[in-house]
VEXDREN-2710 file (C-alpha; in Angstrom, 1 decimal):
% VEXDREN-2710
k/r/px/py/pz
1/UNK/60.6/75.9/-32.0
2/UNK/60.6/72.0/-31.0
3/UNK/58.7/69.6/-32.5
4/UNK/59.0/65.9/-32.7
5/UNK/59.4/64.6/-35.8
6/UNK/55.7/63.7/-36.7
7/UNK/54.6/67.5/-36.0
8/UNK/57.6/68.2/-38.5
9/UNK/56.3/65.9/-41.5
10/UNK/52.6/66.2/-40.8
11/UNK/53.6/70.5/-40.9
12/UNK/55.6/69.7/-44.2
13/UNK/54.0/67.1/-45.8
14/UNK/50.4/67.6/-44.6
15/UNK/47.4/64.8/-43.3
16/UNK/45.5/63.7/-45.6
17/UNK/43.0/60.7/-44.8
18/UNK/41.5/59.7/-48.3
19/UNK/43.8/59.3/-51.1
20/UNK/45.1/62.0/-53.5
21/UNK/47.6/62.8/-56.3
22/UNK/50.8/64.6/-55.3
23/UNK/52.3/67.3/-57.1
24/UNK/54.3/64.5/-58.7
25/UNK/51.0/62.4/-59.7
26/UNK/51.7/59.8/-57.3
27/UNK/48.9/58.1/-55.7
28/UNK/49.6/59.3/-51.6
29/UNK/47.4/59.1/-48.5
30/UNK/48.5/60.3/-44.6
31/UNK/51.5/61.9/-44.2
32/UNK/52.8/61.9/-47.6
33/UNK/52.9/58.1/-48.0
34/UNK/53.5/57.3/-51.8
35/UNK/50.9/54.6/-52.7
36/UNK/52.1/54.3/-56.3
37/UNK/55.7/53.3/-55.6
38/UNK/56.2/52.6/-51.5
39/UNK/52.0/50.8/-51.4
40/UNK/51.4/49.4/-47.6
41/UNK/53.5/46.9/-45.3
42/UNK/51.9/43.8/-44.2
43/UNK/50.8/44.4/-41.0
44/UNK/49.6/48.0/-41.7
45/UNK/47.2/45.6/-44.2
46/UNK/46.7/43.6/-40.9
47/UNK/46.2/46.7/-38.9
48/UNK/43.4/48.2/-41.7
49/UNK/42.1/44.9/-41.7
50/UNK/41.1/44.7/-37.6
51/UNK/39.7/47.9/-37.9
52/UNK/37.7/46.9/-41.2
53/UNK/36.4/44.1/-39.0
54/UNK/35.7/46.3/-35.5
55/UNK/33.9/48.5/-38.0
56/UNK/31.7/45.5/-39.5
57/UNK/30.9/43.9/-36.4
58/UNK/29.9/47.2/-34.4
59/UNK/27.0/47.5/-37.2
60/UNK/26.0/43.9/-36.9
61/UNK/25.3/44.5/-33.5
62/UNK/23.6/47.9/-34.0
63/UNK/21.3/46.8/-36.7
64/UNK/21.1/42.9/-36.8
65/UNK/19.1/41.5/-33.4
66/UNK/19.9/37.8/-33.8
67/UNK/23.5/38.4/-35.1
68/UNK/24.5/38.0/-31.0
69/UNK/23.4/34.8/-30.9
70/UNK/24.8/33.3/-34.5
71/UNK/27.5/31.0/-34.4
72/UNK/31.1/32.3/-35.0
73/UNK/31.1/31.0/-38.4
74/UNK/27.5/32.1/-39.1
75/UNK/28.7/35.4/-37.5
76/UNK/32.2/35.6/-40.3
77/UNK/29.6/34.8/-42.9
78/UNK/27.9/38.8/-41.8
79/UNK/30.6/40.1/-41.2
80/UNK/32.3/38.8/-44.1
81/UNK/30.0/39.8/-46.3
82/UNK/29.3/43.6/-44.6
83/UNK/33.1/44.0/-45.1
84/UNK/32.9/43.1/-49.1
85/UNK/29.4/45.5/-49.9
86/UNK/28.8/47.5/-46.4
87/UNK/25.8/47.0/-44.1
88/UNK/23.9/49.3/-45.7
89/UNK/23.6/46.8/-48.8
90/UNK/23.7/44.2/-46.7
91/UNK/20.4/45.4/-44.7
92/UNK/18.6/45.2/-48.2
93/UNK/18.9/41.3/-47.9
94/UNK/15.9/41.5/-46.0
95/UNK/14.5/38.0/-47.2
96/UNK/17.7/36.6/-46.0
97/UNK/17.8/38.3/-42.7
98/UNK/14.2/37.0/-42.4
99/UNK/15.2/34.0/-42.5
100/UNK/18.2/34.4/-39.8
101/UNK/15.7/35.4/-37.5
102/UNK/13.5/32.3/-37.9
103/UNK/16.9/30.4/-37.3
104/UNK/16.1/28.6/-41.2
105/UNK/19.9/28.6/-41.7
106/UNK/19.2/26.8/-45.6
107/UNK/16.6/29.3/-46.5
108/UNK/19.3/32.6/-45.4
109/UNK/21.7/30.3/-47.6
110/UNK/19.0/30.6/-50.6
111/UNK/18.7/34.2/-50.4
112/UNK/22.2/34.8/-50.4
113/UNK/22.6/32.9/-53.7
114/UNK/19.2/34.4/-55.1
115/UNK/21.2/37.7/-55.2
116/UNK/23.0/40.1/-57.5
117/UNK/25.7/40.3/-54.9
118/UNK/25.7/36.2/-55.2
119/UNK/26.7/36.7/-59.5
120/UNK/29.3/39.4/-58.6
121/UNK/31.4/37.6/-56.4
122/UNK/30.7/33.9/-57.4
123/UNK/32.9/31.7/-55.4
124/UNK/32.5/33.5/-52.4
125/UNK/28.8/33.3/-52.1
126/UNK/29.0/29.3/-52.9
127/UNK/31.4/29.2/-50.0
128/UNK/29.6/31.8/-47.6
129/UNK/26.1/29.9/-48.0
130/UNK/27.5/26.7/-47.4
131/UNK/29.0/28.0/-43.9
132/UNK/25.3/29.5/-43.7
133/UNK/23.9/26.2/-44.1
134/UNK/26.8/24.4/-41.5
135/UNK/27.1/27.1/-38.8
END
C-alpha cells in the first residue's frame, strides 16, 4: 500500500475540524495538531483570518442591501463587527441598519453605542462609530 504522507497521519492520527482533548488531555484540532503546547503559526492566524473575513463579507452581501455601496471603512466597520458577534447578532441591530439605509451615517454611529454589544467591548465601539460617523 502507498500513501503519501498526509493519507498516513490523517489514517493514524485522524481529522478532526473542531477542537478536542487527546488521550493525553491536550487541547488538538486537524490532524493531531497539539493546541496546548505547539498553538498556531502566524500566518496559519493570517490564513484563519482571510477566511474569517471572506466568511463575513459573503453575509454582508447576502443580507445587508446597502453594504455594496458603503465606503471601505464603513464597510470594515460591518465586517468588523460581524467577525467579533456574527451576522446573525449583528442583523438584530435593526435601528442601526435603519439608519445605514437612510445613509444617516451619525444616527448608525448612535445605535451602535446604544447597544449591549457597545458595553462589552468598549473601546472598540468608541472607535468603530467614529469610522461610522467619518466613512
Amino acid at each position: 500500500m502507498n500513501l503519501t504522507i498526509q493519507e498516513l497521519l490523517i489514517r493514524h492520527e485522524g481529522l478532526s475540524l473542531k477542537p478536542y482533548k487527546d488521550t493525553a488531555g491536550k487541547l488538538t484540532i486537524g490532524i493531531g495538531r497539539n493546541l496546548d503546547d505547539v498553538g498556531i503559526s502566524h500566518d496559519e492566524a493570517m490564513i484563519l483570518l482571510n477566511n474569517d473575513i471572506q466568511i463575513a463579507e459573503t453575509e454582508l452581501n447576502k443580507n445587508i442591501n446597502c453594504y455594496k455601496i458603503l465606503t471601505a471603512n464603513r464597510q470594515n466597520v460591518l465586517i468588523d463587527m460581524c467577525f467579533n458577534m456574527g451576522i446573525h447578532k449583528l442583523l438584530e441591530f435593526k435601528n442601526m441598519l435603519g439608519a445605514l439605509q437612510k445613509e444617516d451615517y451619525k444616527l448608525a454611529a448612535q445605535e451602535m453605542l446604544n447597544s449591549h454589544w457597545a458595553k462589552q467591548v468598549g473601546h472598540r465601539a468608541t472607535e468603530l462609530s467614529e469610522m461610522m460617523i467619518n466613512g
